[in-house]
N, C-alpha and C positions, 0 to 999 in steps of 0.2 A: 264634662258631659260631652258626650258622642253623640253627631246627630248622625242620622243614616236615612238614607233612600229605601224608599217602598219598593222591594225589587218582589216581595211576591204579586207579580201579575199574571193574570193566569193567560190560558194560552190564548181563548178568545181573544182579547186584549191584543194581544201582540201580534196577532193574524189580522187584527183590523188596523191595529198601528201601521204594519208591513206596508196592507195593502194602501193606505194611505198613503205610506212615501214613494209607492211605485206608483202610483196613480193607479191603483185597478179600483173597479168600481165592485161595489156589493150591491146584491140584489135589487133590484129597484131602483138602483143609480145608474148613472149612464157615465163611462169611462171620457164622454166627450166633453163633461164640463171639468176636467181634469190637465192642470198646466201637462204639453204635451212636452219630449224629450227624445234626442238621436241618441240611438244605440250602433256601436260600431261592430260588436258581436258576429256578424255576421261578414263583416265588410270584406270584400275580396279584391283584393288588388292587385291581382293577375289580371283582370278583365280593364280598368284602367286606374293607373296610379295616381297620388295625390303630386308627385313628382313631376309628374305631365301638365298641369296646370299652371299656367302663368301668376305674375303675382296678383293682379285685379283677378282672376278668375278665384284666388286663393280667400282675398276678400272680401268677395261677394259670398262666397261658401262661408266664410265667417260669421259675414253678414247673416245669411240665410239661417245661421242654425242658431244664433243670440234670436233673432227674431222668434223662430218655432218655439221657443223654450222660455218664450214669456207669453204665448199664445193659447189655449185651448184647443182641443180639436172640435169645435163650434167654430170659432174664429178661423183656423184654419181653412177648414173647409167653404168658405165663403168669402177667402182671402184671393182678390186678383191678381196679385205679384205673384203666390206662391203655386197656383191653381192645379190644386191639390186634385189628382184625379188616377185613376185604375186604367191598368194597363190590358188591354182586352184583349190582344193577339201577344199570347205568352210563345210566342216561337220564335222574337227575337231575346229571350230572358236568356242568357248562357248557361251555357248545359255546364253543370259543377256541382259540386257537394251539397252547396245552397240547397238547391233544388230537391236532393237526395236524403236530407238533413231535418227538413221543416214537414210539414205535414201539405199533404196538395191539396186540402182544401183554401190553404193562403192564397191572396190575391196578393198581388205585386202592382204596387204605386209610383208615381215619381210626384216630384216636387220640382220647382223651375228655381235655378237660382241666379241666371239672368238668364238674356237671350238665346246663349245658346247651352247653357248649361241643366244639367237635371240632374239629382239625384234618387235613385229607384231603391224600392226595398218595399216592407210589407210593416202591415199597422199590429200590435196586438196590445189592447190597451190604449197605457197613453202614452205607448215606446212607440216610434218609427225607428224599425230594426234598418240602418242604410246598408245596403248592399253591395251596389254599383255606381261608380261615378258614372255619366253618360254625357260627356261637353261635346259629340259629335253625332249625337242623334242617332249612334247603334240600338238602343236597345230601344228609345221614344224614339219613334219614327213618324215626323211631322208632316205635313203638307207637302212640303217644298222637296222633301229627300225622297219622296214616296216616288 
């Protein structure tokens, strides 16, 4: 006797399954209580490489992305290590594909992953698309560099 899996599922089904593994939310849900996750899809490393970072800067950024991706974007957003915040003068974001590529109504974020480090990029869902590495305050432009 042969057992066999139920594979007629219709399409509903599998659109909810989907969105379930991506974290996107359905109506009425909110994508934020959704484990969050880095997406490198976008990541450009002309602007600066993973190569330029020492080995503690390497794992802290280790650090930083295990942490996100057992985090919500609830928690996130109310996280003081990571403080998660929008970047409001889009003039230092590098002029590149990125930009040419996504739609302009994206706002563009960074995230701290120590002292001097950030990583920028933009939210959809419960992907943080990372973009740019930023360990020298080009694109987060802080207090002290202003």
């Amino acid at each position: 006797m042969t057992i066999r899996a139920n594979t007629n599922i219709n399409e509903n089904e599998n659109t909810k399954i989907n969105k379930i593994i991506l974290g996107m939310s359905d109506i009425g849900n909110s994508s934020n209580n959704f484990q969050a996750y880095i997406a490198l899809k976008y990541y450009d490393k002309s602007f600066e490489c993973l190569s330029e970072w020492d080995k503690d800067e390497l794992v802290c950024l280790s650090n930083t992305i295990e942490k996100i991706n057992k985090m919500n974007w609830n928690q996130i957003h109310t996280d003081g290590g990571l403080r998660y915040k929008s970047i409001d003068d889009s003039k230092d974001i590098p002029l590149n594909n990125i930009k040419r590529i996504i739609s302009k109504d994206i706002k563009f974020y960074e995230l701290r992953v120590n002292q001097k480090a950030r990583i920028v990029g933009f939210r959809i869902e419960s992907t943080f698309f990372l973009c740019w590495l930023d360990r020298n305050h080009r694109i987060c432009k802080c207090k002290s560099n202003k």
